[in-house]
C-alpha positions in Angstrom: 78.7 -71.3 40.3 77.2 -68.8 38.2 74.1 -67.3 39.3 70.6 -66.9 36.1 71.3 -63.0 37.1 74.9 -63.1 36.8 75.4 -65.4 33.4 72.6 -63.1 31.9 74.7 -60.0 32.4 77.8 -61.9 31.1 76.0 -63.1 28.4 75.1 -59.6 27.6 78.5 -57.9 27.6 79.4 -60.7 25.3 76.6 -59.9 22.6 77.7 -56.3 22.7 81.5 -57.3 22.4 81.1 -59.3 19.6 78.2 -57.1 17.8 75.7 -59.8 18.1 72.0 -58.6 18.0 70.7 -57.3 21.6 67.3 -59.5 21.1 69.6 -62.5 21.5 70.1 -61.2 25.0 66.3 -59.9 25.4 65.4 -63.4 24.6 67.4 -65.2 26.8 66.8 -62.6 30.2 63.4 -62.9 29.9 63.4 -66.7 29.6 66.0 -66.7 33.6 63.4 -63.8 34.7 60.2 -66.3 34.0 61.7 -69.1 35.0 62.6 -67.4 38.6 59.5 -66.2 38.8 57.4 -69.5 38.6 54.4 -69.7 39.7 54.8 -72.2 43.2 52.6 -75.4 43.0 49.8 -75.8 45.8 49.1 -79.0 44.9 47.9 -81.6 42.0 44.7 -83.7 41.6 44.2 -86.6 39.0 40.6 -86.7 38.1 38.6 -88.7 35.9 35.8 -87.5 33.7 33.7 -88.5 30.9 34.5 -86.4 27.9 32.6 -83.3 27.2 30.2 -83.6 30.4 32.3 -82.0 33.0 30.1 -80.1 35.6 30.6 -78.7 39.1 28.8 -81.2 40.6 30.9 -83.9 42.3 33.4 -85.1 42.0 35.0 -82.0 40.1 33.5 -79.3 42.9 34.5 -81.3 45.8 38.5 -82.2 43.9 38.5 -77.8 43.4 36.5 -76.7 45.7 38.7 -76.6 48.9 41.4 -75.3 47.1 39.6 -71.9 46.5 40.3 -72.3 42.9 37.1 -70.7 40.0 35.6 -74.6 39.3 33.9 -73.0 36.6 37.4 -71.5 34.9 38.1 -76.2 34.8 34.9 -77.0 33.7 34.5 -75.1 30.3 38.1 -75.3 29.1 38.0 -79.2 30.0 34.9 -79.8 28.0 36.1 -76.9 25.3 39.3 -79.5 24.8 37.5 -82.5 24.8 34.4 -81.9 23.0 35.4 -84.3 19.9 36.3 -86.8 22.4 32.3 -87.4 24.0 31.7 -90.7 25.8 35.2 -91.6 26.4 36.6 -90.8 30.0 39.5 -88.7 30.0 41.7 -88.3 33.1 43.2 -84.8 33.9 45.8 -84.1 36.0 45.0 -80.5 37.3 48.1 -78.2 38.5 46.9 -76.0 41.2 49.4 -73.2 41.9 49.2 -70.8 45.2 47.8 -67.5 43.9 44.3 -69.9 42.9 45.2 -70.4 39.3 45.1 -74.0 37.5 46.8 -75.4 34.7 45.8 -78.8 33.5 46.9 -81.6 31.3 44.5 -84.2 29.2 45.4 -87.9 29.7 44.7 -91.1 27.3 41.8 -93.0 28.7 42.5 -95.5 31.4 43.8 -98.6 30.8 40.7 -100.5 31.5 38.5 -98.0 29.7 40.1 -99.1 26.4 39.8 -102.8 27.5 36.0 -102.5 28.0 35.5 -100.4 24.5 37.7 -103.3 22.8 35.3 -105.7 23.7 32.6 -103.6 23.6 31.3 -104.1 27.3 30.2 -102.2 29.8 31.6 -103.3 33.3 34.8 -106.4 34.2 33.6 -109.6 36.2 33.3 -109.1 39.7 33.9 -112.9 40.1 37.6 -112.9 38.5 38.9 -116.2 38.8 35.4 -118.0 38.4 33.7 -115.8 35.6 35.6 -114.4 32.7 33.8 -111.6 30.6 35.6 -112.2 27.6 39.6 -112.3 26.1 41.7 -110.3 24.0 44.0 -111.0 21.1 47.5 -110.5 21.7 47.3 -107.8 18.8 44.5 -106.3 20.3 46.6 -106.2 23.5 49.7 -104.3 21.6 47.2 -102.1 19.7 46.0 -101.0 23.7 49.9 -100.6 25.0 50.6 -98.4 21.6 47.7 -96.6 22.4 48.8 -95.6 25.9 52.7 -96.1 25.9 52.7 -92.1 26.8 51.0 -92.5 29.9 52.7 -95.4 31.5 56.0 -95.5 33.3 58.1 -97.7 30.7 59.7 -97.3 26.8 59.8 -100.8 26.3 56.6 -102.3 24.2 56.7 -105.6 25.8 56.7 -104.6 29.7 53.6 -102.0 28.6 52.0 -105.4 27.1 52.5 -107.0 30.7 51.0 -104.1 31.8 47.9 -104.4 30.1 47.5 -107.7 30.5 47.7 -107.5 33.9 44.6 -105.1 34.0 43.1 -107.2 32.0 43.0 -110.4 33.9 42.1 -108.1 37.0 38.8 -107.9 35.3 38.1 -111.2 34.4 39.4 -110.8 30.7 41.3 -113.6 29.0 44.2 -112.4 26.9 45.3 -115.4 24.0 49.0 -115.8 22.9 
């Protein structure tokens, strides 16, 4: 097997034999150099926060704080990305790597989240079987799965449909065929 180092260099000799442009070969070695230079992942959080209103109160200072990353680095760029977003909560899956930096990526609101604003309530039942809070169309139930088909772990329409359904009745919603 050919090593980045090696098939960089071969790659080379073969731009200059053939008179190909040298930035071809700029472009590629520093794309093997970066990638064997990666940055090596400490560890990941998933957080949840309301749109906008980060602080470093809990629960983002006690997620960072141990980690030794800057909380205050997190807490402006996450509510400088979701400032058109206020009063929704938006997960983030923060990427903390060893030297103390963080990368982080926005999420689609939980599952749940777009249940409640749906039927434009505030909490589920917390009597399930015995007290419904409401039901859902099965349209509105597709419109939900559309909405969050990136975030869960299936392609098909119909199993992300069973997903959400099965939140749903896990908060005491009905969902109508």
């Amino acid at each position: 097997m050919v090593s980045r180092v090696e098939y960089a260099y071969l790659y080379r000799n073969n731009c200059l034999r053939e008179k190909r442009r040298f930035e071809d070969f700029i472009d590629l070695s520093s794309a093997l150099i970066s990638n064997m230079a990666a940055k090596k992942v400490k560890t990941v959080i998933k957080i949840n926060l309301k749109a906008g209103e980060a602080n470093p109160a809990p629960p983002v200072g006690t997620a960072l704080g141990p980690h030794g990353v800057n909380i205050m680095d997190f807490v402006k760029a996450y509510n400088d990305q979701t400032a058109q977003m206020k009063g929704q909560v938006v997960p983030a899956v923060i990427t903390i790597y060893e030297d103390r930096t963080l990368d982080f990526v926005l999420k689609k609101a939980p599952v749940s989240e777009m249940i409640k604003k749906a039927l434009k309530i505030d909490k589920g039942s917390g009597e399930v079987p015995r007290k419904m809070v409401g039901s859902l169309t099965r349209a509105q139930v597709e419109e939900i799965a559309r909405q969050k088909m990136d975030d869960l772990n299936t392609e098909d329409l119909e199993a992300a449909v069973n997903i959400v359904k099965g939140t749903a009745r896990s908060m005491g919603v009905q969902v109508e065929n």
